[in-house]
C-alpha positions in Angstrom: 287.5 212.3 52.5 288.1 216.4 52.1 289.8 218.7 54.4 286.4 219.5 55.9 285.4 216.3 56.4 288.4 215.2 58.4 288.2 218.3 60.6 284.7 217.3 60.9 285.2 213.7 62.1 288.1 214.6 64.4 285.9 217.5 66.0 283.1 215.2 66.3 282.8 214.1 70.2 283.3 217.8 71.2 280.0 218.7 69.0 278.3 215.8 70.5 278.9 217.3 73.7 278.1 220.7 73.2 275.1 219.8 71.4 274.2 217.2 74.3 271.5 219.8 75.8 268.8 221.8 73.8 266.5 220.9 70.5 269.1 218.9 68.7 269.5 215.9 71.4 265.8 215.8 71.9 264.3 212.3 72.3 260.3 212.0 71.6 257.9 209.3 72.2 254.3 209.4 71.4 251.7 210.2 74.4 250.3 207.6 76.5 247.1 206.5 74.5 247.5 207.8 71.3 246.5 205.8 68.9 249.6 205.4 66.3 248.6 205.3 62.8 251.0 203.1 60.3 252.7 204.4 57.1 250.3 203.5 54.4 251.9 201.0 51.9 251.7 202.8 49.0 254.2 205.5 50.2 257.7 204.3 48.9 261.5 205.5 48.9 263.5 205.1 45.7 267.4 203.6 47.3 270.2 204.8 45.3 270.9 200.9 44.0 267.6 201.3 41.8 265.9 199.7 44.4 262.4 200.7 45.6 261.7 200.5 49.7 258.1 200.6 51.7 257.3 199.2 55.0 255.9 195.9 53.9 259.3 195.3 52.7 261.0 195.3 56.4 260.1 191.8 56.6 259.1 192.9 60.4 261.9 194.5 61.4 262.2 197.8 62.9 262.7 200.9 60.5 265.5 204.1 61.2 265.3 206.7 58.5 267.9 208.8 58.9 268.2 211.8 56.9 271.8 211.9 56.1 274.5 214.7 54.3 278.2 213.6 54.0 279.9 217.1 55.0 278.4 217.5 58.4 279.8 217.5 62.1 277.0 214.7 62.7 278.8 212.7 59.6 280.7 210.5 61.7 277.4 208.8 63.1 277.4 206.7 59.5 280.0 204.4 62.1 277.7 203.9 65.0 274.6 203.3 62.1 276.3 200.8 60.8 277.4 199.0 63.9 273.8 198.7 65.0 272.9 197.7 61.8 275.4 194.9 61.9 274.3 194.4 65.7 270.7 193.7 64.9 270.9 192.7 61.7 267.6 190.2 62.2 265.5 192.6 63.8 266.3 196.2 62.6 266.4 197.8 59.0 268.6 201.6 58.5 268.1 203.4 55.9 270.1 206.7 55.2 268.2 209.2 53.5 270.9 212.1 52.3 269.2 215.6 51.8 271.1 219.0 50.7 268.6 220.6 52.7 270.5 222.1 55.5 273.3 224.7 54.6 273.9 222.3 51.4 275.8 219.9 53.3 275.1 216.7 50.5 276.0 218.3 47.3 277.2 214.9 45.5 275.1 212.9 43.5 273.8 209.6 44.6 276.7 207.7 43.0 279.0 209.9 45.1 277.0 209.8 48.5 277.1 205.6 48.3 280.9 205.7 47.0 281.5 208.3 50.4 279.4 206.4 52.6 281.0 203.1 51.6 284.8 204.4 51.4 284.9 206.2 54.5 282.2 204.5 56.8 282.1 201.0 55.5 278.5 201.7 55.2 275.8 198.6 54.0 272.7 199.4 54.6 270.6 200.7 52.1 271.0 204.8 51.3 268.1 206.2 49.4 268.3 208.7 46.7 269.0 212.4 47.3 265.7 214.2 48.6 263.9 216.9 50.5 263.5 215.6 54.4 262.2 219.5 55.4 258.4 220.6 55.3 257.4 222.3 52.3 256.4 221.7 48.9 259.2 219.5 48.3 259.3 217.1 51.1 259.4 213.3 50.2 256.0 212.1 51.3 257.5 209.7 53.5 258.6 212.8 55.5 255.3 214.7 55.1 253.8 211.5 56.9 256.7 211.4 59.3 255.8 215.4 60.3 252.8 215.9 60.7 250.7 214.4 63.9 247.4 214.0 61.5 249.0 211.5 59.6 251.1 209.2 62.0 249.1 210.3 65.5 251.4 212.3 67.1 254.5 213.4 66.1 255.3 216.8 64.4 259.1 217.3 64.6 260.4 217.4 61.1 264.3 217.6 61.3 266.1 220.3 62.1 269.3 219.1 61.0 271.1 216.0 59.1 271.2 213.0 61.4 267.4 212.9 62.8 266.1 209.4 62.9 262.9 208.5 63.4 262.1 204.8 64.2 259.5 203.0 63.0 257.8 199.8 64.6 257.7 196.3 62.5 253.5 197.3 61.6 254.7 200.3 60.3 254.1 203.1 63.3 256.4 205.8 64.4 257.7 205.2 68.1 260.5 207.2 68.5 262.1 210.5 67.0 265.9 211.4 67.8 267.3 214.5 67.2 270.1 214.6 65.4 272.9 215.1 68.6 271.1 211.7 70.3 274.0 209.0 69.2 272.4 206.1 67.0 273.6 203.7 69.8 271.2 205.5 71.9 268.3 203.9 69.6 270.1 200.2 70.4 268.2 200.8 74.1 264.5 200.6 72.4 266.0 197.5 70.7 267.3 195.4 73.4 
């Protein structure tokens, strides 16, 4: 862990706090009645362990992509991840997804993001390969799905920052987004 990142991680519950009101903690659920569409199958997400991930491989578990970056104040968060991971291990999948998207925060390669990840954070769940998570040309497809209302039935909040989750049911459907200030143990609730 750099200089930076230690700063970050000590200065960590005071940006959770100040960052506790406005767009960043925001918590969406779809409407009451709209009908949910599911990820189509043949969208996947290359992991960074030359592994391949899609929904029918969640074996029925809950889904929470994560778009990660390693030198972020929201960093620390890789500890609470993997504590629910470990928590509800039968019925939840996380997967990190690291983008360089927001003021090039994940610069490493995918070999250093899983050796940072695992180091520091003790992290086992699966990390995907380095990608786009913003709209635009370049946005993985899982994301383009994830953002726009037309293809998942309601939601249109693409992340604004590292550390936005969005949780997916066990068929495939997005019920929840959290902004990235909203603590992952915050997602345990939807769980219990």
């Amino acid at each position: 862990m750099n200089l930076r990142q230690t700063i970050l991680r000590k200065a960590y519950p005071l940006l959770i706090k100040l960052s506790a009101s406005g767009n960043k903690a925001s918590i969406l659920f779809p409407p009451e009645g709209v009908p949910l569409l599911a990820l189509p199958s043949d969208l996947s997400l290359a992991l960074n362990d030359a592994h391949t991930w899609n929904i029918s491989e969640s074996n029925r578990k809950f889904t929470l992509l994560v778009n990660t970056a390693s030198d972020c104040g929201f960093t620390p968060q890789y500890t609470q991840l993997q504590q629910l991971a470990d928590d509800f291990r039968e019925s939840l999948l996380i997967i990190g997804v690291p983008a360089n998207d927001f003021k090039k925060q994940e610069p490493g390669s995918d070999t250093e993001i899983a050796q940072f990840c695992t180091r520091n954070y003790g992290v086992t769940f699966p990390i995907a390969q380095k990608t786009s998570v913003v709209k635009g040309s370049t946005q993985h497809p899982i994301y383009t799905w994830l953002t726009h209302a037309n293809s998942n039935g309601w939601n249109n909040r693409a992340p604004d920052w590292n550390f936005a989750k969005y949780l997916l049911s066990p068929e495939g459907k997005l019920v929840a987004y959290f902004g990235p200030a909203v603590e992952p143990s915050v997602c345990a609730e939807l769980l219990r």
